[in-house]
GUTI-368857 format. One record per residue: residue number from 0; residue in one letter; y, z, x of N, C-alpha, C in turn. Coordinates in steps of 0.05 Angstrom, whole numbers. Last residue first. Layout:
! residues N
+-----+------+--------+--------+--------+--------+--------+--------+--------+--------+--------+
|  nr | rest |    nc2 |    nc3 |    nc1 |   cac2 |   cac3 |   cac1 |    cc2 |    cc3 |    cc1 |
+-----+------+--------+--------+--------+--------+--------+--------+--------+--------+--------+
| NUM |    a |      Y |      Z |      X |      Y |      Z |      X |      Y |      Z |      X |
...
+-----+------+--------+--------+--------+--------+--------+--------+--------+--------+--------+
! end
This chain:
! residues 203
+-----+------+--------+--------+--------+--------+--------+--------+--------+--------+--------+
|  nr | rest |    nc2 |    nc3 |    nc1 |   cac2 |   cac3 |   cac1 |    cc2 |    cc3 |    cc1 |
+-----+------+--------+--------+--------+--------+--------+--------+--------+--------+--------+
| 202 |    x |   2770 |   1337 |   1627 |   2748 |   1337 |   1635 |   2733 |   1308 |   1627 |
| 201 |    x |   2836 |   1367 |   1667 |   2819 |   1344 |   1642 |   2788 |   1346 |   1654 |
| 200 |    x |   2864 |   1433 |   1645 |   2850 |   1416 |   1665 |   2829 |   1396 |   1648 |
| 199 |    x |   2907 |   1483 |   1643 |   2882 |   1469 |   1634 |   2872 |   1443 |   1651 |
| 198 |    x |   2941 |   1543 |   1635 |   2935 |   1524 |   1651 |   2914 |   1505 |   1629 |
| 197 |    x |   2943 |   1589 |   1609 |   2958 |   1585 |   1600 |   2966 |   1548 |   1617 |
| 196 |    x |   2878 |   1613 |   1586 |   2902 |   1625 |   1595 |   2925 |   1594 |   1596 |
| 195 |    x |   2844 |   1544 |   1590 |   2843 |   1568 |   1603 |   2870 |   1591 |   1606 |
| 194 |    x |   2820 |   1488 |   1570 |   2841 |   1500 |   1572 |   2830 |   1533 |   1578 |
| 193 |    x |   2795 |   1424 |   1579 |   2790 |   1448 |   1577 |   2814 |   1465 |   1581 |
| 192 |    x |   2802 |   1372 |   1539 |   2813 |   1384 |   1558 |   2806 |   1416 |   1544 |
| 191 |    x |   2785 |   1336 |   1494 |   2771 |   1324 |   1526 |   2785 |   1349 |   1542 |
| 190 |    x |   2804 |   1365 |   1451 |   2817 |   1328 |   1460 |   2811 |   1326 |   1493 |
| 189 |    x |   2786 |   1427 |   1474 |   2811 |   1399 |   1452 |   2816 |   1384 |   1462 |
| 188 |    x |   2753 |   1478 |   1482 |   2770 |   1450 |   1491 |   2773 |   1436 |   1464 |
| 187 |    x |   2767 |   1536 |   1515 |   2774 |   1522 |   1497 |   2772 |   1491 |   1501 |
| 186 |    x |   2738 |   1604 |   1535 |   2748 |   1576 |   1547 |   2754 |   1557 |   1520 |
| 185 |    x |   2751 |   1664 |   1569 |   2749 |   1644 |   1541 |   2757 |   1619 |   1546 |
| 184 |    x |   2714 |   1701 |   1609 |   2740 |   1688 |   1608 |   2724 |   1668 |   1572 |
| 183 |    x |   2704 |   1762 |   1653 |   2694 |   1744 |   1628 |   2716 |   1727 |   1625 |
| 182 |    x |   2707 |   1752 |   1726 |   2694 |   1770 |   1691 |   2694 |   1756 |   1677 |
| 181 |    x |   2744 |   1729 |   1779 |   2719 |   1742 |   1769 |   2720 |   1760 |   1746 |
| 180 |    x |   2795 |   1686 |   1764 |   2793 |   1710 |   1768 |   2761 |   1717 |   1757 |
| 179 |    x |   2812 |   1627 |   1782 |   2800 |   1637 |   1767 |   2779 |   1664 |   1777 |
| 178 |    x |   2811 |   1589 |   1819 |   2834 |   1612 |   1814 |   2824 |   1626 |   1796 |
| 177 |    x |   2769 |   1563 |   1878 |   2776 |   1573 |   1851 |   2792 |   1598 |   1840 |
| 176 |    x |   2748 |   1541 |   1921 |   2785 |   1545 |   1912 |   2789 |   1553 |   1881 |
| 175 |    x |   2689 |   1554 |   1916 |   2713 |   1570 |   1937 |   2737 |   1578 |   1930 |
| 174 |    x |   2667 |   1550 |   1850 |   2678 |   1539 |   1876 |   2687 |   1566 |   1886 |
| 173 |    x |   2617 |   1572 |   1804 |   2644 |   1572 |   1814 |   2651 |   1562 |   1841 |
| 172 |    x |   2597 |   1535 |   1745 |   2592 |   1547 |   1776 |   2622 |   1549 |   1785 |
| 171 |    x |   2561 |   1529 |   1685 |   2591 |   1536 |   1699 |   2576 |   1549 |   1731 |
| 170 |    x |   2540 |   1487 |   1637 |   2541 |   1486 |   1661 |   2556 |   1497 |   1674 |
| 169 |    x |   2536 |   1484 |   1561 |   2548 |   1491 |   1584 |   2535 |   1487 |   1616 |
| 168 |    x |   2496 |   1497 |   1523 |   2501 |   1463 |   1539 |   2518 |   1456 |   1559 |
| 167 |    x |   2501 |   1548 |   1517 |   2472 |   1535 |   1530 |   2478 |   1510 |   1539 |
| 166 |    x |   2547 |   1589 |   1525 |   2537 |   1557 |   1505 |   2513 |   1548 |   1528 |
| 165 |    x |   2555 |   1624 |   1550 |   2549 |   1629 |   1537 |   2532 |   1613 |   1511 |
| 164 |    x |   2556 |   1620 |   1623 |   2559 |   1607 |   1599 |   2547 |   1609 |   1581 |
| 163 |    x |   2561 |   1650 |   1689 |   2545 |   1650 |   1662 |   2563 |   1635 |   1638 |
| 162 |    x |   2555 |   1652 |   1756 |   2564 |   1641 |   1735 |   2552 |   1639 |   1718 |
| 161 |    x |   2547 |   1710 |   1802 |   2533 |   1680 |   1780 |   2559 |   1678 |   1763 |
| 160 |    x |   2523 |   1742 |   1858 |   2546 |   1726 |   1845 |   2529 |   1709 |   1832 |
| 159 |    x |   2473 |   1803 |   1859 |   2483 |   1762 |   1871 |   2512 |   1762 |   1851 |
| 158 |    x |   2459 |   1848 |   1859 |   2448 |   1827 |   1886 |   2464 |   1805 |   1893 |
| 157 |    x |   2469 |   1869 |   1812 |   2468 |   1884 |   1838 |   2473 |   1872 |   1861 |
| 156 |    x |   2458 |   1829 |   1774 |   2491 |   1834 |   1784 |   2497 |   1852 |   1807 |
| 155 |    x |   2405 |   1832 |   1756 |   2421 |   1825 |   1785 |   2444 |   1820 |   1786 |
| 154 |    x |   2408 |   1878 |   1729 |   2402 |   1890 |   1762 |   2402 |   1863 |   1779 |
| 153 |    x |   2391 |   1860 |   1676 |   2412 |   1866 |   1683 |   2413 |   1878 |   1716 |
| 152 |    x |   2335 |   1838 |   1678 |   2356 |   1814 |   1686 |   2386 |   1831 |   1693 |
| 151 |    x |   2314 |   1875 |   1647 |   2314 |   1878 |   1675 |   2330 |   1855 |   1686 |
| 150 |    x |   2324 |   1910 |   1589 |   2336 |   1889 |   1599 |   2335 |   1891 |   1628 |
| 149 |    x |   2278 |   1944 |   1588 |   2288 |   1933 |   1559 |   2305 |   1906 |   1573 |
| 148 |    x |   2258 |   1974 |   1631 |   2235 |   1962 |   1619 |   2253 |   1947 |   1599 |
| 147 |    x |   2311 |   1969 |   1663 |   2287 |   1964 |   1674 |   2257 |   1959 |   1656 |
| 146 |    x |   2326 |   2023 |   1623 |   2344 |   1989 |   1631 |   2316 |   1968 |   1645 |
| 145 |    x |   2299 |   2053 |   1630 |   2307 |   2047 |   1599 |   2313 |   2017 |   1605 |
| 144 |    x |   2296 |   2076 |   1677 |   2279 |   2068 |   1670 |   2284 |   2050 |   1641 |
| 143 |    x |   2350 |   2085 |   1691 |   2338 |   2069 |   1703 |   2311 |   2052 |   1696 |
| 142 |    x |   2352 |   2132 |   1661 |   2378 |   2112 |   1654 |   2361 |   2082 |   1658 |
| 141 |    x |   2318 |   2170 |   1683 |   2318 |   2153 |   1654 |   2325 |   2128 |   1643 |
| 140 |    x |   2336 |   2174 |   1724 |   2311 |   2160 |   1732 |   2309 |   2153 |   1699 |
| 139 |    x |   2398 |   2169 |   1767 |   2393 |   2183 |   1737 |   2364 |   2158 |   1730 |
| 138 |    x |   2422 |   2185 |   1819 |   2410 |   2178 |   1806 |   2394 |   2184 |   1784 |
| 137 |    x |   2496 |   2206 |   1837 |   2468 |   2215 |   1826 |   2454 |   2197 |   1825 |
| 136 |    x |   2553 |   2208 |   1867 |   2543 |   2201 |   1850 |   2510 |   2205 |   1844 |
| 135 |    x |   2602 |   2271 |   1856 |   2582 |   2253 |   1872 |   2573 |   2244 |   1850 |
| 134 |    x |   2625 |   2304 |   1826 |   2643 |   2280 |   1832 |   2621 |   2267 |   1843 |
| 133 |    x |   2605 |   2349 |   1809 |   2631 |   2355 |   1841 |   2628 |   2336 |   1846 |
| 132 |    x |   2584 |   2334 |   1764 |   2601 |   2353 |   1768 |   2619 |   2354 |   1783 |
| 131 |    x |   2558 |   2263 |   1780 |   2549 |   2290 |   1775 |   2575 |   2310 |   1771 |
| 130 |    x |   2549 |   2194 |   1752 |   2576 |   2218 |   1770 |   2565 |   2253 |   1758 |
| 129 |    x |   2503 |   2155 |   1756 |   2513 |   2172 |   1739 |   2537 |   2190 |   1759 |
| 128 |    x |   2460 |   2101 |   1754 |   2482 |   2112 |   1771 |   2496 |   2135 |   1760 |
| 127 |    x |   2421 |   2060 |   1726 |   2420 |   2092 |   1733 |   2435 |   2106 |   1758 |
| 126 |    x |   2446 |   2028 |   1705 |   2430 |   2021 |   1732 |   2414 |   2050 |   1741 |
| 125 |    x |   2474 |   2036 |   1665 |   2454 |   2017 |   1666 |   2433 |   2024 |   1688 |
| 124 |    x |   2522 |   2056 |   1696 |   2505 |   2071 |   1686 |   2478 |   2055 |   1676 |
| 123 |    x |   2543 |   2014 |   1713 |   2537 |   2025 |   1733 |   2514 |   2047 |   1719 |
| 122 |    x |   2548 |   1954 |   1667 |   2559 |   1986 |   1671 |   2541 |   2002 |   1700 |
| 121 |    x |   2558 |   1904 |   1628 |   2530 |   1922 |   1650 |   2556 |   1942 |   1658 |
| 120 |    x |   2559 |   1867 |   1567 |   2576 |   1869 |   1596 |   2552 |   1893 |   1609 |
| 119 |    x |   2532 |   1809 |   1543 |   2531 |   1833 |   1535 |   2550 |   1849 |   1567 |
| 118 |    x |   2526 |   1749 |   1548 |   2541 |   1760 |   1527 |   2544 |   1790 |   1528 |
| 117 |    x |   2515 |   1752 |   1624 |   2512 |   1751 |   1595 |   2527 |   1757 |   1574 |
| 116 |    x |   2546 |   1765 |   1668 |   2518 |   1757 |   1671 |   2504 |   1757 |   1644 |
| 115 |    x |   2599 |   1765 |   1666 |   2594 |   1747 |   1675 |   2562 |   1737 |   1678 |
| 114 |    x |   2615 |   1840 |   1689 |   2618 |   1815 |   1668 |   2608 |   1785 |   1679 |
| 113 |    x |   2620 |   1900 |   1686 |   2607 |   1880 |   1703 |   2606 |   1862 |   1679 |
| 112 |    x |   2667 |   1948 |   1665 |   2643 |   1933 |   1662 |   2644 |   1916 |   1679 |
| 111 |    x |   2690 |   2007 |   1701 |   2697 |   1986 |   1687 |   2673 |   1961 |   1690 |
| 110 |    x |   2684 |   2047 |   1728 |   2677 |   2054 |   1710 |   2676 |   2024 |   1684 |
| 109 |    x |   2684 |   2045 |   1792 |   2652 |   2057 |   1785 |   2653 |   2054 |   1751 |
| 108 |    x |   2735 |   2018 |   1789 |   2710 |   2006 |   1800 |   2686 |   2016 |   1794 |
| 107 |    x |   2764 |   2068 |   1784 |   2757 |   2048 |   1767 |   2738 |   2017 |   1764 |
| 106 |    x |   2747 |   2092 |   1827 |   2737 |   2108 |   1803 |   2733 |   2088 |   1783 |
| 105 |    x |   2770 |   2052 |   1868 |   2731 |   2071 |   1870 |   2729 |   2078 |   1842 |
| 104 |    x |   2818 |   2056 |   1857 |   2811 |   2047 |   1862 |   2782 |   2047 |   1857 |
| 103 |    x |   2832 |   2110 |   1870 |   2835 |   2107 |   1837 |   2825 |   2085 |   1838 |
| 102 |    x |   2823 |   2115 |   1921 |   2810 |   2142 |   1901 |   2810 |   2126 |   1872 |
| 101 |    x |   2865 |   2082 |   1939 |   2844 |   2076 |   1948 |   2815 |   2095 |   1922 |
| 100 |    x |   2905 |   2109 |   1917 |   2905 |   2090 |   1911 |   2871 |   2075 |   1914 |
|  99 |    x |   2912 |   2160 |   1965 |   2910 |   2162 |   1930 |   2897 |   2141 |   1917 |
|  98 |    x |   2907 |   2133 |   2002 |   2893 |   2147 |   1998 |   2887 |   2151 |   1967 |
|  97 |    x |   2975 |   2111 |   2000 |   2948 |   2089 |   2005 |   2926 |   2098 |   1998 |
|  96 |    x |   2999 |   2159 |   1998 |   3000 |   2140 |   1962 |   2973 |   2120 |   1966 |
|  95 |    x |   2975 |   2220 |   2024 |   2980 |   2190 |   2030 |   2969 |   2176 |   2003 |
|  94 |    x |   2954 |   2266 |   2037 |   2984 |   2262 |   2025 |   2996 |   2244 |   2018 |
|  93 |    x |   2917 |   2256 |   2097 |   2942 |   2280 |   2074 |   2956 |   2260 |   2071 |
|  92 |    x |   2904 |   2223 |   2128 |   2916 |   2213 |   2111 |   2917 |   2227 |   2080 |
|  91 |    x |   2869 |   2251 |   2163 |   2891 |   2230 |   2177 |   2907 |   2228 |   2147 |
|  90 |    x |   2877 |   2328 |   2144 |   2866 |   2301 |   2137 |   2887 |   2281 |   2145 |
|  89 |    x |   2898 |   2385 |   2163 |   2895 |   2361 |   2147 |   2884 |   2329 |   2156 |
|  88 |    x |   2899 |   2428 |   2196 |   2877 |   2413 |   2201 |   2867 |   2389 |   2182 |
|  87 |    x |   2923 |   2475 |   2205 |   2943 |   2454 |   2209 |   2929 |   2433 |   2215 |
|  86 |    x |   2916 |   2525 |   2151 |   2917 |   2523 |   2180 |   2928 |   2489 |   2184 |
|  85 |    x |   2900 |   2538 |   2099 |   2906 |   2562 |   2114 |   2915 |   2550 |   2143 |
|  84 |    x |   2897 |   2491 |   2073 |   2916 |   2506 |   2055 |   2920 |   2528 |   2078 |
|  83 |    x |   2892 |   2427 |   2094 |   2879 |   2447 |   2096 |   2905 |   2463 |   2096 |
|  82 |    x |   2870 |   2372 |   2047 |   2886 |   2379 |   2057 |   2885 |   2417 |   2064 |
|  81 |    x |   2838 |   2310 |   2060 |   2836 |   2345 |   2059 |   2858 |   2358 |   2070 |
|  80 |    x |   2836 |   2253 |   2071 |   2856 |   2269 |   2043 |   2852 |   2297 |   2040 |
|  79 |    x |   2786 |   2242 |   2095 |   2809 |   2234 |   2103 |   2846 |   2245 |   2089 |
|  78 |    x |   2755 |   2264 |   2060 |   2760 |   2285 |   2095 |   2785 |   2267 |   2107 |
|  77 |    x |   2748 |   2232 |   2019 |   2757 |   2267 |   2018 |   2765 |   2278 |   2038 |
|  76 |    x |   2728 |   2189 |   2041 |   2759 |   2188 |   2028 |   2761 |   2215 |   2030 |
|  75 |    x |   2679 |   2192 |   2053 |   2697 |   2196 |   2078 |   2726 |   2193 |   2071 |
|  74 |    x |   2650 |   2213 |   2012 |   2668 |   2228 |   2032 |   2688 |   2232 |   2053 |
|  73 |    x |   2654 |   2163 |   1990 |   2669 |   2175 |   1969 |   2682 |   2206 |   1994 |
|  72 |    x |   2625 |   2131 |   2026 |   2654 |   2132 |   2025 |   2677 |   2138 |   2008 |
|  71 |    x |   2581 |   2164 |   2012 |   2584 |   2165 |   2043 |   2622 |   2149 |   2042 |
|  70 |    x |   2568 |   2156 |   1958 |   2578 |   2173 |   1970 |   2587 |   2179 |   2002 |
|  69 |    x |   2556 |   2091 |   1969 |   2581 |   2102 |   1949 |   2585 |   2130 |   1959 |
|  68 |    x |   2511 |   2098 |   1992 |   2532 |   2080 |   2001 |   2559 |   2087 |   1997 |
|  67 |    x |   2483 |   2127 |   1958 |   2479 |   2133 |   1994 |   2512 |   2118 |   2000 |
|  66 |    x |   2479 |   2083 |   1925 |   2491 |   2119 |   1916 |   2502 |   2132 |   1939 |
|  65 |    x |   2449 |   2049 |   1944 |   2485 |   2043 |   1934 |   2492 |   2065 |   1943 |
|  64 |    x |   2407 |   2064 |   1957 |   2412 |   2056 |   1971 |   2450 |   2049 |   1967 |
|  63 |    x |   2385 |   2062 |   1893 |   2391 |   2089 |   1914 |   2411 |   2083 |   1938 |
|  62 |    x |   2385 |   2013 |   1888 |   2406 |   2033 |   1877 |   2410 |   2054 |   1896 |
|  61 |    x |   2338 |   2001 |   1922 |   2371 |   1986 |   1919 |   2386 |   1998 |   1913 |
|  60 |    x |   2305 |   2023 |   1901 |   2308 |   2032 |   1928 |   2334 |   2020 |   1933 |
|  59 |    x |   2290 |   2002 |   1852 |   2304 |   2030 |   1852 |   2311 |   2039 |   1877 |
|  58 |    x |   2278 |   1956 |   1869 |   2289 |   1958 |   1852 |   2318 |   1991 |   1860 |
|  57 |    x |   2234 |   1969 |   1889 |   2239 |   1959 |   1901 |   2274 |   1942 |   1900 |
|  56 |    x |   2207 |   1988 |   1831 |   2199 |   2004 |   1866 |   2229 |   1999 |   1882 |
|  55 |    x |   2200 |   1952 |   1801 |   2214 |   1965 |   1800 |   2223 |   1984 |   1826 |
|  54 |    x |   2205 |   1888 |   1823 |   2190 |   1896 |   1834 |   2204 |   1923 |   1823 |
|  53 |    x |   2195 |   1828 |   1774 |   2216 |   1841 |   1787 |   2198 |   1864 |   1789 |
|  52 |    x |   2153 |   1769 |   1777 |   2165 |   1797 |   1760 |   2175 |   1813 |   1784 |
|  51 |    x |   2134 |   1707 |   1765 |   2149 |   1721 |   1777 |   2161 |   1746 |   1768 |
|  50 |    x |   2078 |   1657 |   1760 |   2092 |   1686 |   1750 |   2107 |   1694 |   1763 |
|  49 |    x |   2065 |   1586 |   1758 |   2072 |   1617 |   1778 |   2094 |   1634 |   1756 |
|  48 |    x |   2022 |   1540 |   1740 |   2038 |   1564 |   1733 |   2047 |   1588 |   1750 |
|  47 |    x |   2015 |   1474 |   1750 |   1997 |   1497 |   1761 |   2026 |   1512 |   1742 |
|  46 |    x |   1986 |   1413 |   1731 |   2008 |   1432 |   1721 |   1993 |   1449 |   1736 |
|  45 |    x |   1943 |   1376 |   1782 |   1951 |   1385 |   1747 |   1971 |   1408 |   1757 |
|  44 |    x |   1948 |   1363 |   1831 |   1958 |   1337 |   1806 |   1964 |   1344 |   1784 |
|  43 |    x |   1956 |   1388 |   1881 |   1950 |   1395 |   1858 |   1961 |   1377 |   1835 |
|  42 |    x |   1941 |   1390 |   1959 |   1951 |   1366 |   1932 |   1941 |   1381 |   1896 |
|  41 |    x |   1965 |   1448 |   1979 |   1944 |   1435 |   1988 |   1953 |   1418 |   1964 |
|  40 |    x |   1997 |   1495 |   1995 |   1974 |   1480 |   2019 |   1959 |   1459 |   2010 |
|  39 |    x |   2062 |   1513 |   1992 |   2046 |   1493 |   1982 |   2016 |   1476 |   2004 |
|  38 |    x |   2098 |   1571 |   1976 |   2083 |   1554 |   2007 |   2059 |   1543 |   1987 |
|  37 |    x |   2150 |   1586 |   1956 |   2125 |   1581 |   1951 |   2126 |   1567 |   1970 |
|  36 |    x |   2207 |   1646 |   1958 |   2187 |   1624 |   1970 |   2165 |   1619 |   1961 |
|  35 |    x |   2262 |   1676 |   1916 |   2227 |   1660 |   1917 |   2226 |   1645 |   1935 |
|  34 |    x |   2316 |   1677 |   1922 |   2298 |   1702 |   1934 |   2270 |   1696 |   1932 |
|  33 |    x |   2324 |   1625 |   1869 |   2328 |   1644 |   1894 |   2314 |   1666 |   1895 |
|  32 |    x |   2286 |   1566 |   1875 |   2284 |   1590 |   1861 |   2295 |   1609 |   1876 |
|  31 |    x |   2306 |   1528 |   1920 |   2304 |   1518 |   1893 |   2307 |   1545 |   1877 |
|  30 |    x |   2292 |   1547 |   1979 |   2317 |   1544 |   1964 |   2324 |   1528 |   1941 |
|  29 |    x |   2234 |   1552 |   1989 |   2252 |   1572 |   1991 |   2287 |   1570 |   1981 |
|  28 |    x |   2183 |   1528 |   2007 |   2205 |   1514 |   1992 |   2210 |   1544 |   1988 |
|  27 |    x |   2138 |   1496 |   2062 |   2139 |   1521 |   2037 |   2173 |   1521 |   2033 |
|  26 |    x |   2129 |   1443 |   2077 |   2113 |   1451 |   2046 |   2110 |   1481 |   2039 |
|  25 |    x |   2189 |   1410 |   2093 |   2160 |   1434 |   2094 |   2152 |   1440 |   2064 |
|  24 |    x |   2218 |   1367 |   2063 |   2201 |   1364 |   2099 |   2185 |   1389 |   2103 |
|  23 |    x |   2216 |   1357 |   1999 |   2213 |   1374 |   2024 |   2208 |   1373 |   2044 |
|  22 |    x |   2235 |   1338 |   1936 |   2222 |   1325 |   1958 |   2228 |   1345 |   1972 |
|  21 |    x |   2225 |   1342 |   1869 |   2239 |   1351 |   1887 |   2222 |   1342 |   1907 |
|  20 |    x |   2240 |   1326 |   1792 |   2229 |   1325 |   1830 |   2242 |   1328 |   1844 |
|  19 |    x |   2236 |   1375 |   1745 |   2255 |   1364 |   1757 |   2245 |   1355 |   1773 |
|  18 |    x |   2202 |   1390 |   1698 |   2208 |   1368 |   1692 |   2228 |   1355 |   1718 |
|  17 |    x |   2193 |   1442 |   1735 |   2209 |   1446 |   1699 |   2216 |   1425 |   1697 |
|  16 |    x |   2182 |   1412 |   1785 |   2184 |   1442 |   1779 |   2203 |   1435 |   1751 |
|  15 |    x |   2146 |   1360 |   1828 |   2157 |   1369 |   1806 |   2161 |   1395 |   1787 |
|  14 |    x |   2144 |   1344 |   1898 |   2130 |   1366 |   1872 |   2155 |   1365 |   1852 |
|  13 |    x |   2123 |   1332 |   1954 |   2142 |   1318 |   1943 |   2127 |   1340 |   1903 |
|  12 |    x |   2123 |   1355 |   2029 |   2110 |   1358 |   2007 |   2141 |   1349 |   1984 |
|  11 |    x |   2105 |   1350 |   2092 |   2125 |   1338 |   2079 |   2105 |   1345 |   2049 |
|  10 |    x |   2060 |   1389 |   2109 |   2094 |   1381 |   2120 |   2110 |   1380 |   2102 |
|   9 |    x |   2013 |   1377 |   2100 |   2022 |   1406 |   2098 |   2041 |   1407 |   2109 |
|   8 |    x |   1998 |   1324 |   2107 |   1988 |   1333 |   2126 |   2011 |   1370 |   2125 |
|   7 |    x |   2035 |   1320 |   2045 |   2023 |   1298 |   2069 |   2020 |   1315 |   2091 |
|   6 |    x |   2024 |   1304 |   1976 |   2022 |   1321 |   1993 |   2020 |   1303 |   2011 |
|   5 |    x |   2054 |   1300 |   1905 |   2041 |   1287 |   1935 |   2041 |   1307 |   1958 |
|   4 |    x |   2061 |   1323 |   1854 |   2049 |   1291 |   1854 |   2049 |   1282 |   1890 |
|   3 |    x |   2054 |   1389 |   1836 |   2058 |   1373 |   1864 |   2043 |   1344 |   1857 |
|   2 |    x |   2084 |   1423 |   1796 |   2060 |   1408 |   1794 |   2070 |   1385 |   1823 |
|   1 |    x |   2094 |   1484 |   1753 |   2103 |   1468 |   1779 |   2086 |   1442 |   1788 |
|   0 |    x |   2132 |   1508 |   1701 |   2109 |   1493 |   1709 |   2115 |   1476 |   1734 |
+-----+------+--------+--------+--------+--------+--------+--------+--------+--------+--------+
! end
């Protein structure tokens, strides 16, 4: 619930959003709700309501847009690692452990969960990403659709970095200098101190 307690000549606008105030030198606000802009024209004293729903369209043009991504440097690993059996036309980097590495790299990257955006982990396949026969990747419109109508919150691990806490009374964001390795982690506290692996830190 959004509710503007002042307006001044469609500049400076001062509004309350989920019990919180917020003040603005323009009256259209773009960094409270991410990827949302509202543009505020005019004084509204009572509660107003804005809906926000994820665009599937717009959605699926993202993924696609991976697949494109993912295969374009799933080939350019192959032509860099071809190795040619009748003639003397190998690849910059026949043969090469960095090549290899890079390959196992990508695979385990396409196979290992996405963590951090809820109790539950996300998978590439979620998204409707799928590995076809001769290794490329596909879009799979089922996969896509299943996920998209049951859990659509899962697609933004596509877009953004977050911090998630599983305790609602929690608050977790991550810094710059932070050592703390991206995915899931267990946290503990005892006697005011949070503990982590084999470090901890007072709170």
């Amino acid at each position: 619930m959004a509710q503007v307690t002042s307006f001044k000549q469609a500049v400076d606008a001062t509004f309350d959003l989920n019990g919180q105030s917020y003040s603005r030198s323009s009256n259209k606000i773009s960094d409270i709700i991410a990827g949302v802009e509202v543009e505020l024209l005019s004084r509204r004293p009572q509660a107003q309501s804005t809906t926000i729903t994820k665009s599937s369209e717009n959605i699926q043009k993202t993924v696609e847009t991976l697949i494109a991504d993912l295969n374009a440097y799933k080939s350019d690993l192959n032509k860099l690692g071809f190795i040619d059996e009748v003639g003397d036309e190998n690849g910059e980097l026949a043969h090469s452990s960095f090549l290899r590495n890079a390959k196992r790299k990508l695979t385990n990257f396409m196979t290992a969960p996405i963590a951090g955006f809820g109790d539950n982990n996300i998978y590439f396949v979620d998204f409707g990403i799928k590995t076809a026969k001769d290794g490329s990747y596909v879009f799979d419109q089922t996969s896509f659709d299943r996920t998209f109508t049951n859990s659509p919150e899962k697609f933004d691990a596509l877009t953004e970095d977050k911090a998630y806490a599983s305790d609602p009374d929690v608050f977790v964001y991550a810094t710059a200098d932070s050592a703390v390795p991206a995915g899931k982690h267990t946290f503990t506290d005892s006697n005011d101190r949070l503990s982590y692996g084999a470090s901890s830190v007072k709170i």
